[in-house]
C-alpha positions in Angstrom: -61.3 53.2 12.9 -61.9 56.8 14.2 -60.4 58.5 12.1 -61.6 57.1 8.8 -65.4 57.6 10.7 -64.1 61.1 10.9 -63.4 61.1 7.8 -66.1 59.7 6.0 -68.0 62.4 8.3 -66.2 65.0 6.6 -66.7 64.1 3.2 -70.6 63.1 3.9 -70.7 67.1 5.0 -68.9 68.4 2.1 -71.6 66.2 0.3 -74.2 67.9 1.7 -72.6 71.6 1.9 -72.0 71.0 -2.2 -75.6 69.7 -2.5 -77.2 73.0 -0.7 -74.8 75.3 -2.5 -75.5 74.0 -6.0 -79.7 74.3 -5.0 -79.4 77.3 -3.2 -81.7 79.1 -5.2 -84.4 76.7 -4.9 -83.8 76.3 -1.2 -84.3 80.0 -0.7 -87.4 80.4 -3.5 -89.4 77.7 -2.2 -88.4 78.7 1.7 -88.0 75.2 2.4 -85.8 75.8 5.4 -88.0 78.2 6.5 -90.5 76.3 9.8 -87.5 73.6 10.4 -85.5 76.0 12.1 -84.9 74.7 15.7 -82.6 76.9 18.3 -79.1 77.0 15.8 -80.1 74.3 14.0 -82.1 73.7 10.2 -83.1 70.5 8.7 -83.0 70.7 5.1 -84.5 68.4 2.7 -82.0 66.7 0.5 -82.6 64.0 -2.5 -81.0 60.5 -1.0 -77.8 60.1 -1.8 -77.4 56.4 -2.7 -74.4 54.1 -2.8 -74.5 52.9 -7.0 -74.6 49.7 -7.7 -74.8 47.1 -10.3 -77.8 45.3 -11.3 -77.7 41.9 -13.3 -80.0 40.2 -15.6 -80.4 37.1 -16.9 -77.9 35.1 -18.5 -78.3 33.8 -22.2 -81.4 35.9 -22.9 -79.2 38.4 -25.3 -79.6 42.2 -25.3 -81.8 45.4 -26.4 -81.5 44.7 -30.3 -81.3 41.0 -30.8 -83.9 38.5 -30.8 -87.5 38.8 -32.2 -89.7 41.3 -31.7 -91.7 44.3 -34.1 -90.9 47.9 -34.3 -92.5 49.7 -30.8 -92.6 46.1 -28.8 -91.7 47.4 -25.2 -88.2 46.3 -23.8 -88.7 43.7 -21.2 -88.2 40.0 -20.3 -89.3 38.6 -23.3 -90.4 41.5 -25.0 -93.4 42.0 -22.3 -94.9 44.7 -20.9 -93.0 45.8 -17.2 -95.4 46.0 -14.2 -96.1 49.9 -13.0 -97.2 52.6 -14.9 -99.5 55.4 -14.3 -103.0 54.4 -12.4 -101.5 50.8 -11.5 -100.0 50.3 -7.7 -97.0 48.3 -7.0 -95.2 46.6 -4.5 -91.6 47.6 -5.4 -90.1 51.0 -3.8 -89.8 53.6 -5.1 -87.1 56.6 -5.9 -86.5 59.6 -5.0 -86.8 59.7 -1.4 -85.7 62.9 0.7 -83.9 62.5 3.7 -83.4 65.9 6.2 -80.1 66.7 7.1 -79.6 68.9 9.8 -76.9 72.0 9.4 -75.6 74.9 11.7 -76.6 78.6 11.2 -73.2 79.3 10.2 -72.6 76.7 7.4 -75.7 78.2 5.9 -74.0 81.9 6.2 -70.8 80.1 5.1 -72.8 78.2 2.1 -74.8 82.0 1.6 -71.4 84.0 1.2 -69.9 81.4 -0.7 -72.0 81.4 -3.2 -73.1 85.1 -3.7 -69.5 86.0 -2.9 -70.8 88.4 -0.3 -67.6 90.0 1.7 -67.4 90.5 5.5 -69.0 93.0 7.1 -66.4 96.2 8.3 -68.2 97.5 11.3 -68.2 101.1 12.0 -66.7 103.0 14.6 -65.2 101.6 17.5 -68.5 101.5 19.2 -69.1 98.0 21.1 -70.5 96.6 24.2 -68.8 94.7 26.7 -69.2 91.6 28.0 -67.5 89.6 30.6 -65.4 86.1 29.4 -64.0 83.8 31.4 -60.3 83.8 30.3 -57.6 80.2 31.3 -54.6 82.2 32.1 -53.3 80.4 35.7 -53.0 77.7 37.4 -54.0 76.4 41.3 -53.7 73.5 43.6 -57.7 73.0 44.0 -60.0 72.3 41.1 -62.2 69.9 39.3 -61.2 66.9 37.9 -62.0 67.9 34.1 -59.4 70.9 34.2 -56.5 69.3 35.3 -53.1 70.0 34.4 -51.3 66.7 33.6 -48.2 68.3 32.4 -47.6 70.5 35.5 -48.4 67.5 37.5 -46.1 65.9 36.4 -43.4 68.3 36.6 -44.3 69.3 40.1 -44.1 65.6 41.2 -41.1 64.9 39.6 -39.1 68.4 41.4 -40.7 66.8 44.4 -39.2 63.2 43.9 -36.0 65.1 43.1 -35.5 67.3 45.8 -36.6 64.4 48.4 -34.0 61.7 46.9 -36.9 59.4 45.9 -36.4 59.7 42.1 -34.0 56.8 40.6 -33.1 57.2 37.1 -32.3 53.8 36.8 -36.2 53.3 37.4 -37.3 56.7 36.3 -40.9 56.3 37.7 -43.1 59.6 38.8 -46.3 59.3 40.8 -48.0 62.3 41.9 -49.5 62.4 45.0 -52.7 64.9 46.1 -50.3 68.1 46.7 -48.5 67.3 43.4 -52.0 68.1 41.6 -52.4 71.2 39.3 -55.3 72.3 37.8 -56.3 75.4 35.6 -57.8 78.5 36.7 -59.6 81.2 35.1 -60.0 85.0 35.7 -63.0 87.0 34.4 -62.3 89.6 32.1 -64.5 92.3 29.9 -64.3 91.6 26.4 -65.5 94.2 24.0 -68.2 92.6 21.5 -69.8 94.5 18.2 -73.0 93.9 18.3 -76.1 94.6 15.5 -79.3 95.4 15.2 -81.7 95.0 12.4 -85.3 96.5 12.1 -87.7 95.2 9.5 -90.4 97.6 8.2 -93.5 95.7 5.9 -96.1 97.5 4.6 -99.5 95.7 5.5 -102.0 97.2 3.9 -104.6 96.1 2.2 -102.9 95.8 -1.0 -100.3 93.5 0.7 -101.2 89.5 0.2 -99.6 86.8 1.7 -97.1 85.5 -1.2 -95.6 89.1 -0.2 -95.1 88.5 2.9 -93.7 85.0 2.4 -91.1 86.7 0.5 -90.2 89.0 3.0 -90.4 86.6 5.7 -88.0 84.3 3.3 -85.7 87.3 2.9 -85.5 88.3 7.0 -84.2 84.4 7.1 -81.0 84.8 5.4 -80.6 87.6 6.1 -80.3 87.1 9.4 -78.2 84.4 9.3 -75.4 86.2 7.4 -75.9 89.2 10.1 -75.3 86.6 12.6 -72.7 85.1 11.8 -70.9 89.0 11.1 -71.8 90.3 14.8 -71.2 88.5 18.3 -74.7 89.3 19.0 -77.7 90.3 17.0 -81.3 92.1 17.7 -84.0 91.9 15.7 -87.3 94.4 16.0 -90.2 94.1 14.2 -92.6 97.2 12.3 -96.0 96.9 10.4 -97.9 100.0 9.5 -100.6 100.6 7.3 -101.8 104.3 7.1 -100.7 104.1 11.5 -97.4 101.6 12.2 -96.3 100.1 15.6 -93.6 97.7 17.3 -94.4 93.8 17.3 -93.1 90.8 17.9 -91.9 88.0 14.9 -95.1 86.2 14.6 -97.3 89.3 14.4 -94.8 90.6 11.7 -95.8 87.7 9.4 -99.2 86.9 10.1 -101.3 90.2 10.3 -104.0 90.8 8.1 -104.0 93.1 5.2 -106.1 96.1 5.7 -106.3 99.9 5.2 -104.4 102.8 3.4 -100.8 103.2 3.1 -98.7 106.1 5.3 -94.8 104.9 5.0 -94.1 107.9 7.5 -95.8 106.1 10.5 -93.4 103.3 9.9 -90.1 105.5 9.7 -91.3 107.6 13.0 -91.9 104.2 14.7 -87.9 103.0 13.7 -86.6 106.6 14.2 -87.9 106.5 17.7 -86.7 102.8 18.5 -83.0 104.2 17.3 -83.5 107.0 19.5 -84.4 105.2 22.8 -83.6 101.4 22.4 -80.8 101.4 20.3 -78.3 104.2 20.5 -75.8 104.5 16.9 -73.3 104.8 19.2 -73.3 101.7 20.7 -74.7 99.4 17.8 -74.4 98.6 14.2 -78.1 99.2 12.6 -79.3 97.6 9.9 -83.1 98.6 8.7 -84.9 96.7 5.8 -88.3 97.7 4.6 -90.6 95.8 2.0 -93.3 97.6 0.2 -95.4 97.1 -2.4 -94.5 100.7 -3.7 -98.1 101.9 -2.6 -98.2 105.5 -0.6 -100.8 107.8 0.1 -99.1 110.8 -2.3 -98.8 113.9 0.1 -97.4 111.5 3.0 -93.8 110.9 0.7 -92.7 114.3 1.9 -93.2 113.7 5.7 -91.4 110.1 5.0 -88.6 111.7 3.2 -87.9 114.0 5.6 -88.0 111.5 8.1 -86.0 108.8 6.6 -83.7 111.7 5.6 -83.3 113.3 9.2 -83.7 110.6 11.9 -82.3 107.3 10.2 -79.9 107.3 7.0 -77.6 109.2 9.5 -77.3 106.6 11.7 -77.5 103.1 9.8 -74.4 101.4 8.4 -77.2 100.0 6.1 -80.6 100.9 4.5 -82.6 98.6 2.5 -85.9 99.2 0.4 -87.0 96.0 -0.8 -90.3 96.0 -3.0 -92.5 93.3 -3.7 -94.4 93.2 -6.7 -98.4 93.1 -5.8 -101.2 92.4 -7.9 -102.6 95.1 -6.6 -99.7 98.2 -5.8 -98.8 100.9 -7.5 -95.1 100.4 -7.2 -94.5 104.1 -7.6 -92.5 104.1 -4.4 -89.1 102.9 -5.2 -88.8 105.0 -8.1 -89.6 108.2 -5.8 -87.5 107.0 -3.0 -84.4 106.7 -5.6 -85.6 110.2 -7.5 -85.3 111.8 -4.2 -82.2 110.5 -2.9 -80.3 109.0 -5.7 -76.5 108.7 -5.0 -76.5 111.2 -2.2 -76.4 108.4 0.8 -74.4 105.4 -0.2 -75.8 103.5 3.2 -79.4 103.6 0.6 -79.6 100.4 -1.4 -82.7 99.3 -2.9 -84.0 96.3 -4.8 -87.2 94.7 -6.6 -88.5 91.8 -5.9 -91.4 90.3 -8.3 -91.6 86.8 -7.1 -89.5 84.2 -5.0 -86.8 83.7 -7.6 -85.8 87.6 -7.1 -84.7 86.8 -3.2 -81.4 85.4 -3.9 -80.7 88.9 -5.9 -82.3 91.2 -3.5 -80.1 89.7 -0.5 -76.7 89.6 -3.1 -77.5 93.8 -3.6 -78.2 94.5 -0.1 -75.5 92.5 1.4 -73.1 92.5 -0.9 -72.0 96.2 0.3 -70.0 95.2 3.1 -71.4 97.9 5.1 
C-alpha cells in the first residue's frame, strides 16, 4: 500500500511539474508566485485537476437530432431552456476551481532550466569559502539510539558468542548485549563551498512607475532561484539611486517612491564600493543586474562608463542591463551602454524588457551564458 501511495505521489508531482512548465510564461508574467513564497517553499495556483467521469441521462428520451423541435430551440430536457446563464444565480457548483500546490525552490530552478534550457553555471577560479560539515566516517561504543549500527552489532555479538562458546549453530541465535552496541560517529571537517553574490541596481526616478518595478521585482525572483540552486550559498544586496544612490534592504528596493533626476554613476560607485569592502572577487562569484528605464542625465554617461568600466566588469562573472520600457524614459541608455562597450567584455549582456511577457526572455539571455 506504500508504495503505490508513493507512487501515485510521484506521478501527482510530475502532474504538477508538467502543469507549471507548460504555463511557465504565464506564471512568471502575471508574478503569481511572487507574495506566496514562504522560507523554501511557493504555493502556486493550479486549475483542479479532476478525476473524468461519465455522466448519464435519461433513458428513452432519444438524442441531439431526433424528436421535434424548430431550427434554434435550445438543447435540453425537452427542448427547454437549462437553468444559469448570465445575471441568474444558481445553486449548482461551479468549474474551474484553483487549488495551490506547494513546490520547493529547486523544482522551480529545475522546471526554469528545463524549459529555457539554461546550462549550469561554471564558477570561476578556485576561489571558495569554507565551511565546517559534520562527516560519518567511524564508529564508537556510546551514542544515541537513532545512529546505531545494527550490522556491527551484530557482528560484534556474534565474535563475542563465538569466542565464549555460547554460539550453537544448531540454534544459530545472536543477542547483543549493552557492550556488543555500535553506533556511528562523526568528525568535523572544512568543506570548501562556492558561494555568490548578486547585486540589483533600479533606477527610481521619477520616470520609474510601479509596473516597472513589478517587473524587476518579478525578474530578481527567478533569478534568484536559479542562482540558488547553482551556489551552496547566495547574497543578495539591494541599490536604488536617482540622481544620488545608496544600499537598502529588499522591501525598500521595491516599494520606494519615484522621484528626481537620473545619475546611473551614483549607483555603479555605490556597487563598486560594496565589491571593494563587502564582497571581495576573490572569494565570491558576483553577479550584478541593473534595470533602467534608459533615462540619464547626458554628461553623467562618461563618469558611469568609466566606472562600470574600471571598478566592476573586471570583477563579475556576470553583468546584466535589463531595461524596462516607461511611458515616460528616454531609453537612450542601452543603446549607449552597448555603443560604448559592444563586444569588448563578454561578462556584458543586456536585454529589453517592454512589458511582463519579455521576463521569460530577459532571464533566458542573461542566464543562458553559463557564466
Amino acid at each position: 500500500m506504500s508504495l503505490k501511495i508513493e507512487r501515485d505521489q510521484r506521478r501527482f508531482r510530475q502532474i504538477v511539474r508538467g502543469k507549471v512548465r507548460e504555463n511557465l510564461r504565464k506564471y512568471i508574467s502575471h508574478g503569481e508566485m511572487i507574495g506566496r513564497k514562504n522560507k523554501d517553499l511557493v504555493s502556486i495556483p493550479l486549475p483542479q485537476l479532476d478525476v473524468p467521469r461519465f455522466r448519464f441521462g435519461d433513458n428513452g428520451n432519444g438524442g441531439v437530432g431526433q424528436g421535434d423541435g424548430q431550427e434554434g430551440t435550445p438543447v435540453g430536457k425537452g427542448g427547454q431552456p437549462q437553468p444559469g446563464g448570465p445575471g441568474e444565480a444558481g445553486s449548482d457548483p461551479g468549474g474551474g476551481h484553483l487549488m495551490e500546490v506547494d513546490m520547493t525552490l529547486e523544482e522551480l530552478a529545475d522546471i526554469l532550466g528545463d524549459a529555457l534550457e539554461l546550462p549550469n553555471i561554471q564558477p570561476k577560479g578556485t576561489a571558495s569559502i569554507e565551511q565546517e560539515k559534520a562527516k560519518y566516517n567511524s564508529v564508537r561504543s556510546t551514542g544515541p539510539e537513532s545512529l546505531r549500527h545494527k550490522k556491527r552489532t551484530y557482528l560484534k555479538a556474534l565474535k563475542r558468542q563465538i569466542s565464549t562458546g555460547s554460539y550453537t549453530p544448531d540454534d544459530p541465535k545472536v543477542t547483543p548485549i549493552r557492550g556488543d552496541q555500535q553506533y556511528r560517529s562523526w568528525t568535523t571537517i572544512t568543506k570548501p563551498e562556492v558561494n555568490a553574490a548578486v547585486i540589483y541596481m533600479m533606477d527610481v526616478s521619477g520616470s520609474m512607475t510601479d509596473e516597472q518595478k513589478q517587473i524587476v521585482r518579478t525578474a530578481a525572483f527567478w533569478i534568484d532561484t536559479w542562482l540558488a540552486q547553482q551556489y551552496g550559498g547566495l547574497e543578495t544586496r539591494y541599490i536604488i539611486h536617482d540622481a544620488v544612490a545608496k544600499a537598502v534592504d529588499e522591501h525598500t528596493f521595491y516599494h520606494t517612491r519615484e522621484s528626481g533626476g537620473t545619475r546611473i554613476s551614483s549607483a555603479y560607485k555605490v556597487c563598486a564600493e560594496i565589491i571593494e569592502t563587502e564582497l571581495p572577487p576573490a572569494d565570491w562569484n558576483l553577479y550584478c543586474f541593473q534595470f533602467s528605464d534608459g533615462d540619464n542625465w547626458g554628461e553623467d554617461n562618461e563618469r558611469a562608463f568609466a566606472t562600470l568600466k574600471e571598478r566592476i566588469l573586471p570583477h563579475v562573472n556576470l553583468y546584466c542591463y535589463g531595461q524596462v520600457e516607461s511611458p515616460y524614459g528616454s531609453g537612450e541608455y542601452l543603446g549607449h551602454l552597448e555603443g560604448r562597450f559592444g563586444d569588448q567584455y563578454n561578462t556584458l549582456v543586456t536585454a529589453e524588457m517592454p512589458d511582463r511577457d519579455a521576463i521569460l526572455d530577459a532571464i533566458k539571455i542573461f542566464l543562458g551564458t553559463g557564466k
